[in-house]
C-alpha positions as CSV (number, residue, x, y, z in Angstrom):
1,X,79.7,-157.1,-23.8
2,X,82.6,-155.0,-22.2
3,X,82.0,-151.2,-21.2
4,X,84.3,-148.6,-21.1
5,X,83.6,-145.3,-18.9
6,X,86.2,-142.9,-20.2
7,X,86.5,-139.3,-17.9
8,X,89.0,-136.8,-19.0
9,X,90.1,-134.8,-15.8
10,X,92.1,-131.8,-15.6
11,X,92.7,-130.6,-12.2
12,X,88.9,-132.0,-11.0
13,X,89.3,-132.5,-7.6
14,X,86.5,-131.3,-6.2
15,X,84.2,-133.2,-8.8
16,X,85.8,-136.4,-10.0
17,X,84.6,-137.2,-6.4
18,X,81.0,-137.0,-6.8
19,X,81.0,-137.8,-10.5
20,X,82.8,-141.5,-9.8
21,X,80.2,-141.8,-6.7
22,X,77.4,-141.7,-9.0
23,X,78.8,-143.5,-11.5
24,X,80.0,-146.9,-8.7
25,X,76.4,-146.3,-7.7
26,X,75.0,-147.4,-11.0
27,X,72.3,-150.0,-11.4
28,X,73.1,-153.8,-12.0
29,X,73.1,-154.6,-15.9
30,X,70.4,-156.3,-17.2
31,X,72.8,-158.8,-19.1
32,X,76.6,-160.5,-18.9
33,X,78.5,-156.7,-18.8
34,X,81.3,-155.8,-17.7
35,X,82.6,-152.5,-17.2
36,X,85.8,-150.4,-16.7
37,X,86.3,-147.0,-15.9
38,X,88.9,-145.0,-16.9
39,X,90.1,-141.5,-15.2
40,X,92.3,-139.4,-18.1
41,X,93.7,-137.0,-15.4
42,X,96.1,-134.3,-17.6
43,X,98.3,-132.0,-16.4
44,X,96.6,-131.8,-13.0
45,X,98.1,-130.4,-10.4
46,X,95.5,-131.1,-7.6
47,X,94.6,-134.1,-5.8
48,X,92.4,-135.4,-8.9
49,X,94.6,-138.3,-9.7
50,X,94.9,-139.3,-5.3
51,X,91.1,-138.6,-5.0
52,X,90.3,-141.1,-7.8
53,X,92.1,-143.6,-7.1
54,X,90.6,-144.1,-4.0
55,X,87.8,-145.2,-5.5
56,X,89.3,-148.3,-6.6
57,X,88.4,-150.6,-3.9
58,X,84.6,-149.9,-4.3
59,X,84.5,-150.3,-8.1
60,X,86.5,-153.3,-7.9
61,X,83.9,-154.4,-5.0
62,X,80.9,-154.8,-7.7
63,X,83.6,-156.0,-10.3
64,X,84.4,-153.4,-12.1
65,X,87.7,-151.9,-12.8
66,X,88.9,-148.6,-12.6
67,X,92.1,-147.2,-13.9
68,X,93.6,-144.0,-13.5
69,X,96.2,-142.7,-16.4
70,X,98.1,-139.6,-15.1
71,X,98.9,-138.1,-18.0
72,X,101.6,-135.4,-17.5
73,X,100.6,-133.7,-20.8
74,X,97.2,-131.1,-20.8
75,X,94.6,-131.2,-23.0
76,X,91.1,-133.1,-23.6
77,X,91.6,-134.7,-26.8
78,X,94.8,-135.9,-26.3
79,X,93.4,-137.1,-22.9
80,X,90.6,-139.2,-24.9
81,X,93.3,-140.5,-28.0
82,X,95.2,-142.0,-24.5
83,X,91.9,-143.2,-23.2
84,X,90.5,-145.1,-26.1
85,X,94.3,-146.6,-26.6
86,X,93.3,-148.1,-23.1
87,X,89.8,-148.5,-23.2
88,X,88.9,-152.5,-24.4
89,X,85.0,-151.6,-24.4
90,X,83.0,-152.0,-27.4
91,X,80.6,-149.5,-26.0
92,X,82.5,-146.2,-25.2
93,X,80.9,-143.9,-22.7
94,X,82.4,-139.9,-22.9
95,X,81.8,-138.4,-19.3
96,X,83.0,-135.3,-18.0
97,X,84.0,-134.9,-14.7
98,X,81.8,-132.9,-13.6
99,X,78.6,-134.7,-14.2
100,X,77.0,-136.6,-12.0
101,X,74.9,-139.5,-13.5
102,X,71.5,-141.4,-12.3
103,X,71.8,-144.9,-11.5
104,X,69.7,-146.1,-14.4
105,X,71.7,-143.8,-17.1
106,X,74.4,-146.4,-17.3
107,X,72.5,-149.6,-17.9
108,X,70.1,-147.8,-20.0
109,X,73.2,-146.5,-22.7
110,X,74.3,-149.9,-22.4
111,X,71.0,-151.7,-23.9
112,X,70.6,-148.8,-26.2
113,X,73.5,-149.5,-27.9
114,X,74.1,-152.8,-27.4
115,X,73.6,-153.3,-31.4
116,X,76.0,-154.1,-34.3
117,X,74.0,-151.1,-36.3
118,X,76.1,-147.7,-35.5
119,X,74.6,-145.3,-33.1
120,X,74.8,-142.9,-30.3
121,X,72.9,-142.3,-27.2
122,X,73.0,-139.8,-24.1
123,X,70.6,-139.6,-21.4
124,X,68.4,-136.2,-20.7
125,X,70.3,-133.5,-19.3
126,X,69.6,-130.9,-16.0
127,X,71.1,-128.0,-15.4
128,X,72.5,-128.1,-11.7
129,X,71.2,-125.2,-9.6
130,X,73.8,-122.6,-9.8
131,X,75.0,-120.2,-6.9
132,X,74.7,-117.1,-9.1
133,X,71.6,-115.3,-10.1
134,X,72.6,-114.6,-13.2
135,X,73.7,-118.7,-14.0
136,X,70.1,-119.7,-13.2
137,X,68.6,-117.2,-15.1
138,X,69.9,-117.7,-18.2
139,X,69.8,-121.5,-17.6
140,X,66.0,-121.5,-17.0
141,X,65.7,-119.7,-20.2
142,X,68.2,-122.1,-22.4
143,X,66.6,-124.7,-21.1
144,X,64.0,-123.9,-22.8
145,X,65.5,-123.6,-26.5
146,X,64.7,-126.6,-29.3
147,X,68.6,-127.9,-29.1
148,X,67.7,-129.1,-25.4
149,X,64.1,-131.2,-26.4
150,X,66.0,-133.1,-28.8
151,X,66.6,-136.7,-27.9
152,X,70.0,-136.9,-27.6
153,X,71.8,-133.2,-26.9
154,X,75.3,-135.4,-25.8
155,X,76.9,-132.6,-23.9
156,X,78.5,-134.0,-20.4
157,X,78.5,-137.3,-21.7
158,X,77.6,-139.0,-24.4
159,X,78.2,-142.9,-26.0
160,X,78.1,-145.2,-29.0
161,X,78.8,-148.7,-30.0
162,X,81.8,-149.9,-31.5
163,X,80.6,-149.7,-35.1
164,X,79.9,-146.1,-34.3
165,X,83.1,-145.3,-33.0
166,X,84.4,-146.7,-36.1
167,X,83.4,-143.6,-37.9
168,X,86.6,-141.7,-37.0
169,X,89.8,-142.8,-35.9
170,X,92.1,-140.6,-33.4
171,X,90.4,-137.3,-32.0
172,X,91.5,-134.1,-33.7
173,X,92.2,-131.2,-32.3
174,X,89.1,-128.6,-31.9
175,X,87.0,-126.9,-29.6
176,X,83.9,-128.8,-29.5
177,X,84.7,-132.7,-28.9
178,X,80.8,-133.6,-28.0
179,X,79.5,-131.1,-31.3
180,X,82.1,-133.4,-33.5
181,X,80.6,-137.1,-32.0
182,X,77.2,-136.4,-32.2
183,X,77.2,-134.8,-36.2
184,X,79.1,-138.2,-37.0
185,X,75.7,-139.7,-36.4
186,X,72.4,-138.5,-38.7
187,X,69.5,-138.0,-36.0
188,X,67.8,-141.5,-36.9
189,X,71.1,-143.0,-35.6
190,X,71.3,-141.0,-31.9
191,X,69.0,-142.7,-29.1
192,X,68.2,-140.2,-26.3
193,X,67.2,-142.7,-23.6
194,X,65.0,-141.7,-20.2
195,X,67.8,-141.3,-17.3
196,X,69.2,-138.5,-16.8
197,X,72.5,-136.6,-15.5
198,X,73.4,-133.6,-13.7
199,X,75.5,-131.0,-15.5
200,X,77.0,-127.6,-14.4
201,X,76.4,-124.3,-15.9
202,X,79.8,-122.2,-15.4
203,X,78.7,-119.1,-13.0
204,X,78.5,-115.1,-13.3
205,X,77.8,-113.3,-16.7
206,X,81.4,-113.2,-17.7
207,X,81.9,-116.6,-17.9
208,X,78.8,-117.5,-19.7
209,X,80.2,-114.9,-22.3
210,X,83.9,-116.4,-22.6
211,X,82.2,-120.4,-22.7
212,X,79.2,-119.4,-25.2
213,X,81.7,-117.7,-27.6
214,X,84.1,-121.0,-27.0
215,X,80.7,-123.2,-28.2
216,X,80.1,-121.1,-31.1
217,X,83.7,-121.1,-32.0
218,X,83.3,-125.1,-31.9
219,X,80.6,-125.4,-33.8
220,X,82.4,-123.1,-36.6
221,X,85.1,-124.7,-36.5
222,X,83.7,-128.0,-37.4
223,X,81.4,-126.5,-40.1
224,X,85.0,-125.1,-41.8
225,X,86.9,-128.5,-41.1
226,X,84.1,-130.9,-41.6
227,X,81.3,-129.5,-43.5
228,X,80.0,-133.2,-44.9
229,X,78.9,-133.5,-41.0
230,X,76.8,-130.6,-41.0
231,X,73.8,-132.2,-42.4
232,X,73.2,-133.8,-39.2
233,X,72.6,-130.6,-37.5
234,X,69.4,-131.0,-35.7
235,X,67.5,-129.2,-34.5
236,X,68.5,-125.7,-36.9
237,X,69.4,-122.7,-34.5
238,X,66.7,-121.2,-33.1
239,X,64.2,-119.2,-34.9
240,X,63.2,-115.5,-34.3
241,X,59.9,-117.3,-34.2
242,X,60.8,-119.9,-31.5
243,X,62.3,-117.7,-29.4
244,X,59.4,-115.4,-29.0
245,X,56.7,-117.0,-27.7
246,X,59.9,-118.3,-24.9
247,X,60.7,-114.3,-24.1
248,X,56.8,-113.4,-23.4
249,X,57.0,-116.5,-21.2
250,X,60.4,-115.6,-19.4
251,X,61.2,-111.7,-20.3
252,X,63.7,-111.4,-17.5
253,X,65.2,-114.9,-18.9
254,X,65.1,-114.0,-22.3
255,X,67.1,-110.2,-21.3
256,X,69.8,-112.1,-19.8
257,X,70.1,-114.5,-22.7
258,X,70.0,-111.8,-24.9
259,X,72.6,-110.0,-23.2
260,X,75.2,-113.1,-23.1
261,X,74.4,-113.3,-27.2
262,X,75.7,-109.4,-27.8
263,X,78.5,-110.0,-25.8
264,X,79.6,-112.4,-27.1
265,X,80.1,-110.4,-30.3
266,X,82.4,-108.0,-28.5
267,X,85.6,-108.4,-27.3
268,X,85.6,-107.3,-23.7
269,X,85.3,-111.0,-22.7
270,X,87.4,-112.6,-25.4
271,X,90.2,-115.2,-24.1
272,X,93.2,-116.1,-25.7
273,X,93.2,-119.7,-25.7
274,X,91.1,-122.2,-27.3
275,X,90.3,-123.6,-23.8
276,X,88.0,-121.9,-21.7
277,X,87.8,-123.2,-18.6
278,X,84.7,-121.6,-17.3
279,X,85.4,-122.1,-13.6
């Protein structure tokens, strides 16, 4: 069985570092696996493609392969259509670049899909302990929400088997690339195994405004483009119900939350593209 890491990269310098660290300092797999790694670096203009590619010697060290494609066109979906061109994994493994992964998290998505039966599988997220006070307060609160006990939330990386990724052919162009995988899949056919990975929340109030409007944008995007995956929503938004019993446990949590939710209504912290960056 053959795996394919695939990390789009656009200027990531100061993360594809520790994300391919983590990811070279995976456990062994428990059977005859191979695995590649491929770095979709496009339209950087930092050291992201130099810094990766240093990295080469060490994954070719436990025999794995690691490839770097500099793209010299931007964008994240084209950068994963390039990728899976490349990849030869049957198992395809979406990571950002800015995640850092535990070593059991890849041999775990490997067994878990290793499976001629279609289906998905992520490992349980963390929010990384931001710098501002107002990122770690509304991330100890959303942390909280039903979306995030599910088994298999998928943002920051996600994977499926061959027969999964057969469900689609070339990415299309929309927001919300991880919303889109994981609705191609009803929730009997996503695995959420135990490991785990490190993701970061974007920092300062604004920013959680301009990304939270971005996510709902996705996720109404796809219901307008691909309603027939909709009815693998799960868990529904939250309730007025759930959510109260998780304010009177975290007011201050559930104020900033609350705030990030109105403003995002407004326009003060619109952007103009469909990317938002976030850092």
């Amino acid at each position: 069985m053959n795996l394919s890491v695939l990390i789009p990269a656009h200027n990531e310098a100061s993360y594809i570092g520790p994300c391919l660290s983590a990811l070279l300092a995976s456990e062994p797999f428990c059977s005859e696996t191979t695995c590649e790694v491929l770095v979709l670096a496009n339209g950087c203009t930092d050291a992201t493609v130099q810094t990766a590619q240093t990295f080469q010697d060490q994954a070719r060290a436990r025999g794995w392969t690691l490839r770097v494609l500099d793209l010299e066109q931007g964008g994240k979906l084209n950068a994963l259509n390039c990728g899976d061109r490349a990849a030869t994994g049957q198992i395809r493994v979406y990571l950002d670049a800015d995640v850092t992964v535990d070593p059991d998290l890849l041999p775990q998505l490997a067994t878990a899909l290793d499976t001629k039966v279609p289906c998905y599988a992520s490992g349980h997220p963390r929010v990384s302990l931001a710098k501002s006070w107002v990122t770690r307060t509304y991330a100890r609160f959303w942390q909280k929400l039903p979306f995030l006990n599910e088994p298999a939330p998928g943002f920051g990386v996600f994977a499926m088997n061959a027969a999964g990724r057969a469900r689609w052919t070339q990415w299309p162009d929309i927001i919300s690339d991880d919303t889109f995988a994981r609705l191609q899949f009803t929730p009997s056919e996503r695995i959420g195994v135990p490991a785990g990975y490190d993701w970061p929340m974007v920092e300062g109030f604004a920013r959680l405004t301009r990304v939270r409007r971005r996510q709902n944008k996705g996720v109404e995007e796809i219901a307008e483009r691909y309603p027939m995956l909709i009815p693998n929503q799960t868990p529904a938004p939250a309730t007025t119900g759930q959510i109260a019993p998780l304010a009177l446990g975290d007011p201050l949590g559930f104020i900033i939350y609350a705030l990030v939710a109105v403003a995002v209504k407004t326009p003060l912290f619109a952007s103009q593209t469909r990317w938002v960056r976030g850092r």
